[in-house]
DSSP file (Angstrom, degrees, kcal/mol; ACC not computed):
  #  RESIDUE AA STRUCTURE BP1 BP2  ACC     N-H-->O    O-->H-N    N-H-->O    O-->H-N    TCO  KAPPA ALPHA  PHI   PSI    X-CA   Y-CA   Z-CA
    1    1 A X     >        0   0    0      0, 0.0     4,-1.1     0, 0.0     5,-0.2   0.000 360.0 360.0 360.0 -42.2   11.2   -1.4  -58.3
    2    2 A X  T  4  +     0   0    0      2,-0.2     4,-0.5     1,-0.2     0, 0.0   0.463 360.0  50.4 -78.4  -2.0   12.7   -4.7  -58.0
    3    3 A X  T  > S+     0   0    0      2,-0.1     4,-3.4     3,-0.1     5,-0.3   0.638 107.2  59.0 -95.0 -40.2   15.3   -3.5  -55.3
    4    4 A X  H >> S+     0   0    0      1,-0.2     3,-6.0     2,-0.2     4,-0.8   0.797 106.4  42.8 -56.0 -85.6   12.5   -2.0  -53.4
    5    5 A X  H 3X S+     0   0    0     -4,-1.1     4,-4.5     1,-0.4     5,-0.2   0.549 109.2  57.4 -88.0 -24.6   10.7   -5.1  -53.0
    6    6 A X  H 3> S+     0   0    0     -4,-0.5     4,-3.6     2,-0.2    -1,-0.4   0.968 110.0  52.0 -50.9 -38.7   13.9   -7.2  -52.1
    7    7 A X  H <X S+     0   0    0     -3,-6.0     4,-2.0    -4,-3.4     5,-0.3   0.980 105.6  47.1 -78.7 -36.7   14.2   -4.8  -49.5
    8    8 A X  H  X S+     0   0    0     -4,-0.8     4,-2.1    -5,-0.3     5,-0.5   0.987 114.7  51.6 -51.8 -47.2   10.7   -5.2  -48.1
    9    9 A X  H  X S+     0   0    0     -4,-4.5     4,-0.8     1,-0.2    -2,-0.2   0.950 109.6  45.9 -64.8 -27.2   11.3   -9.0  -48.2
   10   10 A X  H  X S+     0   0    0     -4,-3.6     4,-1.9    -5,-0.2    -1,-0.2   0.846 116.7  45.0 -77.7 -19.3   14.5   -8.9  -46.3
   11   11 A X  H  X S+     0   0    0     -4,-2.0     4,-1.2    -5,-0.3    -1,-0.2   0.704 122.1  47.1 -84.2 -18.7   12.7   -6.3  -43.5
   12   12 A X  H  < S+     0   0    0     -4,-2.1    -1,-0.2    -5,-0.3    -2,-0.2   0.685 113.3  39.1 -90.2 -23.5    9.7   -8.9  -43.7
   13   13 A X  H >X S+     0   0    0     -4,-0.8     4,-2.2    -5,-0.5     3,-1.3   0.951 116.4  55.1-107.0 -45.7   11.2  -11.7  -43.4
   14   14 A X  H 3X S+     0   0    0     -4,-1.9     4,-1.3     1,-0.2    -2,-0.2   0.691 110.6  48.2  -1.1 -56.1   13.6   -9.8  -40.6
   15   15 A X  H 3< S+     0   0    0     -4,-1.2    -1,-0.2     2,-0.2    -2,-0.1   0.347 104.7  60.1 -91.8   5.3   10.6   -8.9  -38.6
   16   16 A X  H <> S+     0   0    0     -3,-1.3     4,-1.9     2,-0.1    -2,-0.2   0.958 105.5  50.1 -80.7 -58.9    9.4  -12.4  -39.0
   17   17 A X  H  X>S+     0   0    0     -4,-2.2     5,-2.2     2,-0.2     4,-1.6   0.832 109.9  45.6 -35.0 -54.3   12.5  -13.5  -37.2
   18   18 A X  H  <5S+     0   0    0     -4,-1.3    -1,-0.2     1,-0.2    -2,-0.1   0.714 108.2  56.8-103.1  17.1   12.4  -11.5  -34.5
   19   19 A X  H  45S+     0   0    0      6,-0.1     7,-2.1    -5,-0.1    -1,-0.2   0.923 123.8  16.7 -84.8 -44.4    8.8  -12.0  -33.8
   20   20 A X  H  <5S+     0   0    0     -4,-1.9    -3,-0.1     5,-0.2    -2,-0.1   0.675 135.2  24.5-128.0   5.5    8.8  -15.5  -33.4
   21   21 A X  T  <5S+     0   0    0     -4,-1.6    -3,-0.2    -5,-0.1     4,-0.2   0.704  97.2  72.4 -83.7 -45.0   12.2  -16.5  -33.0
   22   22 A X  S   <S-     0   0    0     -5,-2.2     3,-0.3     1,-0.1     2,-0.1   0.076  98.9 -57.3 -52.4 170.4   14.4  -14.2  -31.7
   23   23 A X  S    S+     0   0    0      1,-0.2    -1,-0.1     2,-0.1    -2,-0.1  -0.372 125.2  35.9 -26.4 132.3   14.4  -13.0  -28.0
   24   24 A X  S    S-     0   0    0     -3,-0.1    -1,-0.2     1,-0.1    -2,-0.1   0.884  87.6-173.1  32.3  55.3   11.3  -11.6  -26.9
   25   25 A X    >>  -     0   0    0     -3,-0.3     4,-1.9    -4,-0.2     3,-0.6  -0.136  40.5-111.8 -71.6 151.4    9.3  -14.1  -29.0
   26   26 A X  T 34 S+     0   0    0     -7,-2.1     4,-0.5     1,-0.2    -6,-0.1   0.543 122.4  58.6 -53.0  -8.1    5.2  -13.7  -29.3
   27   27 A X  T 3> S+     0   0    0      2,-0.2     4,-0.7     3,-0.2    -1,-0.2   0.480 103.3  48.3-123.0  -7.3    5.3  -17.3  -27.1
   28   28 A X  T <4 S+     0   0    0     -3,-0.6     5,-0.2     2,-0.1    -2,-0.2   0.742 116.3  48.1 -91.7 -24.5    7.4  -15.6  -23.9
   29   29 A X  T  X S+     0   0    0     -4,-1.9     4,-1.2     2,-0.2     3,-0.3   0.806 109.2  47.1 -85.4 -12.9    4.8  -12.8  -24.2
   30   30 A X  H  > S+     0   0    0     -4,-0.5     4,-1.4     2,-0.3    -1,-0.2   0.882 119.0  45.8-106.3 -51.0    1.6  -15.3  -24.3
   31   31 A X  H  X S+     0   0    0     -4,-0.7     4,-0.6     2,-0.3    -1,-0.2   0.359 108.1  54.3 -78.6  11.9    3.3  -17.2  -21.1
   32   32 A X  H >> S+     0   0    0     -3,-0.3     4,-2.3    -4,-0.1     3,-0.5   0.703 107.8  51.3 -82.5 -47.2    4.0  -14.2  -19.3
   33   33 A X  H 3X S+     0   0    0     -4,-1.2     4,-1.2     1,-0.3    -2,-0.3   0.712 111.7  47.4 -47.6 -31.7    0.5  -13.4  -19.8
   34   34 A X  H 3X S+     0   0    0     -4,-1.4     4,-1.6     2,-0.3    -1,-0.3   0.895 108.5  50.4 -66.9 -47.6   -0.5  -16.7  -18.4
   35   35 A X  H <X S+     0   0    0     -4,-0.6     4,-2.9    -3,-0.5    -2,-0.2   0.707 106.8  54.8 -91.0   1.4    1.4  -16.6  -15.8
   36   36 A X  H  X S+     0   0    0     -4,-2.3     4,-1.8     2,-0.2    -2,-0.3   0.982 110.6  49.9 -59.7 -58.1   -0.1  -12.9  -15.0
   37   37 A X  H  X S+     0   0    0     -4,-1.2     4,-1.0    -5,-0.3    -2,-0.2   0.800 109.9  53.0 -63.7 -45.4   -3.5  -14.7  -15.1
   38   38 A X  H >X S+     0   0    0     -4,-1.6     4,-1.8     1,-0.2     3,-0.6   0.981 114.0  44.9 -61.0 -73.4   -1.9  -17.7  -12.4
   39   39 A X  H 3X S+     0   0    0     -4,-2.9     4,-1.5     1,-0.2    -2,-0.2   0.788 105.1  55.6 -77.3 -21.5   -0.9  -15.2  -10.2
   40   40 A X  H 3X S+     0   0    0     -4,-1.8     4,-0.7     2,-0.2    -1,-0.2   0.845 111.1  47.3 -44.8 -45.2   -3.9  -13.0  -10.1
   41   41 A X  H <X S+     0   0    0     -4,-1.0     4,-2.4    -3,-0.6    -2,-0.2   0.716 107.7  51.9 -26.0 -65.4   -5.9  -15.7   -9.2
   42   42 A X  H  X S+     0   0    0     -4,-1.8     4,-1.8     2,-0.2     5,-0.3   0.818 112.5  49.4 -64.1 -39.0   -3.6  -16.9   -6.6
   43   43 A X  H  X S+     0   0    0     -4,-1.5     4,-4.3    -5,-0.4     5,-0.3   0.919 108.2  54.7 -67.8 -34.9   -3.8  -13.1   -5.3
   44   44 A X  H  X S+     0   0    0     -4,-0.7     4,-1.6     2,-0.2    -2,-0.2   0.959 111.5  42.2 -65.4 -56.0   -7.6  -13.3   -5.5
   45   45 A X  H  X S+     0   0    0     -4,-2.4     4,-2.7     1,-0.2    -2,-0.2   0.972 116.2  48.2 -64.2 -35.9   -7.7  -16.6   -3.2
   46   46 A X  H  X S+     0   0    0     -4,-1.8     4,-1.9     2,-0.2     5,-0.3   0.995 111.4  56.0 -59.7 -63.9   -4.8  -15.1   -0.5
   47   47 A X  H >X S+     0   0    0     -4,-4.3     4,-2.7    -5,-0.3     3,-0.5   0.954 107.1  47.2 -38.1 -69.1   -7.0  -11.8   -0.5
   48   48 A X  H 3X S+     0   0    0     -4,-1.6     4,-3.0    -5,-0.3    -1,-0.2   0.852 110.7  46.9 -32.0 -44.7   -9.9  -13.5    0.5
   49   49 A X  H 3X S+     0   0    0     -4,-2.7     4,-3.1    -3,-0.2     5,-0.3   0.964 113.8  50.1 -70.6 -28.7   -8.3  -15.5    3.2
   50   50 A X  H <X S+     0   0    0     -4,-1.9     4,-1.0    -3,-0.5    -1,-0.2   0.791 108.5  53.9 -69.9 -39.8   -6.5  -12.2    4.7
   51   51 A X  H  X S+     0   0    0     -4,-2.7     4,-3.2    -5,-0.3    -1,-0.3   0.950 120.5  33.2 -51.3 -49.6   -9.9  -10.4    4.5
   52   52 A X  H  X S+     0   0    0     -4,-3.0     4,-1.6    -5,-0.4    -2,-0.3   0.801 114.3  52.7 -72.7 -25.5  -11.1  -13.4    6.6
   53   53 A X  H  X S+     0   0    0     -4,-3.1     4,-4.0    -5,-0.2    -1,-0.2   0.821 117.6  47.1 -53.8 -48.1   -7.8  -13.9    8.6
   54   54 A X  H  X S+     0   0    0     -4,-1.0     4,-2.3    -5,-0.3     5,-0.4   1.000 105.8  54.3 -74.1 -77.3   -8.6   -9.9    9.2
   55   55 A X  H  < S+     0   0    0     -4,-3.2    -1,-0.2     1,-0.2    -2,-0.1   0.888 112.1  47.3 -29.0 -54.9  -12.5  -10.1   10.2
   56   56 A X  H >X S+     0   0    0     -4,-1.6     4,-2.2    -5,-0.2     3,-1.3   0.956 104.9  57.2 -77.4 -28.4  -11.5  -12.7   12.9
   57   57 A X  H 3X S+     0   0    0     -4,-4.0     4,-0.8     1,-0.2     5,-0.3   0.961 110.4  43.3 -35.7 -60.5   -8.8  -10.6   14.2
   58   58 A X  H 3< S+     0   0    0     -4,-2.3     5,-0.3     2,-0.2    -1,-0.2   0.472 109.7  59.1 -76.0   4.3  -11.4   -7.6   14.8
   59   59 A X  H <> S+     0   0    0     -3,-1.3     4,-2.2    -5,-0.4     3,-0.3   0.818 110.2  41.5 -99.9 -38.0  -14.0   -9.9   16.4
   60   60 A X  H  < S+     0   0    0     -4,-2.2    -2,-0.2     1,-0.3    -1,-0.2   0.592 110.2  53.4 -73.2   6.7  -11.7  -10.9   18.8
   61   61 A X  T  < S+     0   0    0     -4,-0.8    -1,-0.3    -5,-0.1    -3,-0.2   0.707 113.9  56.6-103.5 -34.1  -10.3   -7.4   19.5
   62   62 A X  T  4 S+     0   0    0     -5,-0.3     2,-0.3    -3,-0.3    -2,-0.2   0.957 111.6   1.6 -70.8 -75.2  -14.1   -6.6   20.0
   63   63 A X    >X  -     0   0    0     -4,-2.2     3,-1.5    -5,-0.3     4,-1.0  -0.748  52.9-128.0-130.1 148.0  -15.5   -8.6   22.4
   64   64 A X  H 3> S+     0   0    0     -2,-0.3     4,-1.1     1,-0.2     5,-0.2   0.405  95.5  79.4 -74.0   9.4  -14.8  -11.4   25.0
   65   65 A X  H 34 S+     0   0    0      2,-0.2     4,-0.4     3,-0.2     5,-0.2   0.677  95.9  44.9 -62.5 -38.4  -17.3  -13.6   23.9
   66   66 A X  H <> S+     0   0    0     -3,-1.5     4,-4.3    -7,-0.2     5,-0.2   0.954 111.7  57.3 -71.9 -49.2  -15.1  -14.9   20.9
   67   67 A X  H  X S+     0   0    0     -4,-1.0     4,-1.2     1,-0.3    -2,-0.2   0.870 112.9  36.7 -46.1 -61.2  -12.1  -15.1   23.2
   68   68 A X  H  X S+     0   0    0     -4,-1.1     4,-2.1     1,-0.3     5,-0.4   0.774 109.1  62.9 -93.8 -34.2  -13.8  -17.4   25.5
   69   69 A X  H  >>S+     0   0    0     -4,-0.4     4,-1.5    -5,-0.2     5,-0.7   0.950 111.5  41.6 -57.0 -47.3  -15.6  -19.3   23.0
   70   70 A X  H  X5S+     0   0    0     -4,-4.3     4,-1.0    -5,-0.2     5,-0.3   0.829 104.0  58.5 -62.0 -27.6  -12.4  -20.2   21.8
   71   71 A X  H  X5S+     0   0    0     -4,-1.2     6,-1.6    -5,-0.2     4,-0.6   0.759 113.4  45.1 -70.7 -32.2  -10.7  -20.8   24.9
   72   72 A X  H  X>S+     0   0    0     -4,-2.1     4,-4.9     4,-0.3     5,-0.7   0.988 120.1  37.1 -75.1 -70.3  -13.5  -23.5   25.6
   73   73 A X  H  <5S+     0   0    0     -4,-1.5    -2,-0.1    -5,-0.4    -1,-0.1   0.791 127.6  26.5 -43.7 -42.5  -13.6  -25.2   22.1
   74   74 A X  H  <<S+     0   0    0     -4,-1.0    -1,-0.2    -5,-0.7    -3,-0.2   0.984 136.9  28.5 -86.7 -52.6   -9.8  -25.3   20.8
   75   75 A X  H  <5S-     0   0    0     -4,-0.6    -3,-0.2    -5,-0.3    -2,-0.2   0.620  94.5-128.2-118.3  18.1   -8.3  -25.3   24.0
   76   76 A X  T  <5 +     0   0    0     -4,-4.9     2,-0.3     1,-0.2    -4,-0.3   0.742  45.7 168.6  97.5  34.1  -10.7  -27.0   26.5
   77   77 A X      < -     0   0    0     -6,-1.6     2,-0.4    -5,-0.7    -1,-0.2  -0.492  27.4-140.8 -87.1 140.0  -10.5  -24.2   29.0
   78   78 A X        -     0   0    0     -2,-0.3     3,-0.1     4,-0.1     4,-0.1  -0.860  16.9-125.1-112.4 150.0  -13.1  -24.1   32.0
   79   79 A X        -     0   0    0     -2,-0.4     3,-0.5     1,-0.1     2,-0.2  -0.137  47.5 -78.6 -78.1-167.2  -14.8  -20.4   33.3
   80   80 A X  S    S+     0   0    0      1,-0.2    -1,-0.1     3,-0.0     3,-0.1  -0.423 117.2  22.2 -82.8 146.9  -14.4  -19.6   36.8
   81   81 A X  S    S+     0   0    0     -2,-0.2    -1,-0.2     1,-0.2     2,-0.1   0.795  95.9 135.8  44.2  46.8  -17.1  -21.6   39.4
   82   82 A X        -     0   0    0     -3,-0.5     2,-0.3    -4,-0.1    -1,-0.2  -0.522  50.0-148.3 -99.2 179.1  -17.4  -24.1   36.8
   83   83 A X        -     0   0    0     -2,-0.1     2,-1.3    -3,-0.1    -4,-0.0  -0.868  16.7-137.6-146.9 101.0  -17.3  -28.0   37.4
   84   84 A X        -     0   0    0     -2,-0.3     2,-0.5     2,-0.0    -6,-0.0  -0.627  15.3-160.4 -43.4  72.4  -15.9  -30.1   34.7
   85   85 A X        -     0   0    0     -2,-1.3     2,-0.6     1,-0.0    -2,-0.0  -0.638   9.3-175.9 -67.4  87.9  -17.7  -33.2   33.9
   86   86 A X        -     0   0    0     -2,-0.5     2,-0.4     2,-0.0    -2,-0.0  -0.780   6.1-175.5-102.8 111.5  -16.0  -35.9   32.1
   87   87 A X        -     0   0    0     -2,-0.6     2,-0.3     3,-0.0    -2,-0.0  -0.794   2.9-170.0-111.4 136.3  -18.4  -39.2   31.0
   88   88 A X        -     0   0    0     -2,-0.4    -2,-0.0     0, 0.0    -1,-0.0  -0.979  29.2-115.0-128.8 121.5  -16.9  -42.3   29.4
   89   89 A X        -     0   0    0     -2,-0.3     2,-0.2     1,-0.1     0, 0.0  -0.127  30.0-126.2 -23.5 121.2  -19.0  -45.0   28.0
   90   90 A X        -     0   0    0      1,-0.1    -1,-0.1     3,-0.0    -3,-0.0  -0.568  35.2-120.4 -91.6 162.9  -18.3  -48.1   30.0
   91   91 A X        -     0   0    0     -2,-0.2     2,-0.4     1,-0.1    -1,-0.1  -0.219  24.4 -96.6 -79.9 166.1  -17.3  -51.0   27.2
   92   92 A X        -     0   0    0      1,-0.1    -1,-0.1     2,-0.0    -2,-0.0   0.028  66.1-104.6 -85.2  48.2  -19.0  -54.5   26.5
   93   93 A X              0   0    0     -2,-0.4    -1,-0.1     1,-0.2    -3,-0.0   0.826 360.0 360.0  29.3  67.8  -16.5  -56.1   28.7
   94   94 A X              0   0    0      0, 0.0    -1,-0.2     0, 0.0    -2,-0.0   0.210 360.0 360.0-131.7 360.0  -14.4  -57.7   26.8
């Protein structure tokens, strides 16, 4: 009886070790799990923009309305029989 229970304390105390010392400790599995949670997250916010990245991709495949909106705003582009009108604010002469 008294050899059994040495042998449970050396397998106990064994399994003690390699839970939370040893190599493939309870504290690398609780940070990989964190950093599963950090990159899920990080996947969530990249999906989104690539859904939105994606949406403006198909409006401009659609229609020329986006195209040309765009050409005016971003890159100052003027349509065809248009007249370009540029007004500057005279100073207070100094």
């Amino acid at each position: 009886m008294k050899a059994l229970l040495i042998i449970l304390v050396i397998v106990f105390s064994y399994l003690q070790y390699k839970l939370w010392i040893a190599e493939g400790r309870v504290q690398d599995s609780w940070s990989l799990e964190q950093r599963i949670n950090t990159l899920e997250a990080e996947n969530k916010i990249l999906s989104e923009r690539n859904n939105a990245l994606q949406a403006e991709v198909s409006n401009l495949k659609s229609g020329l309305e986006v195209v040309e909106e765009k050409a005016r705003n971003e890159l100052g582009f003027v349509g065809k029989d248009e007249t370009f009108f540029q007004y500057i604010e005279a100073g207070d002469g100094k």
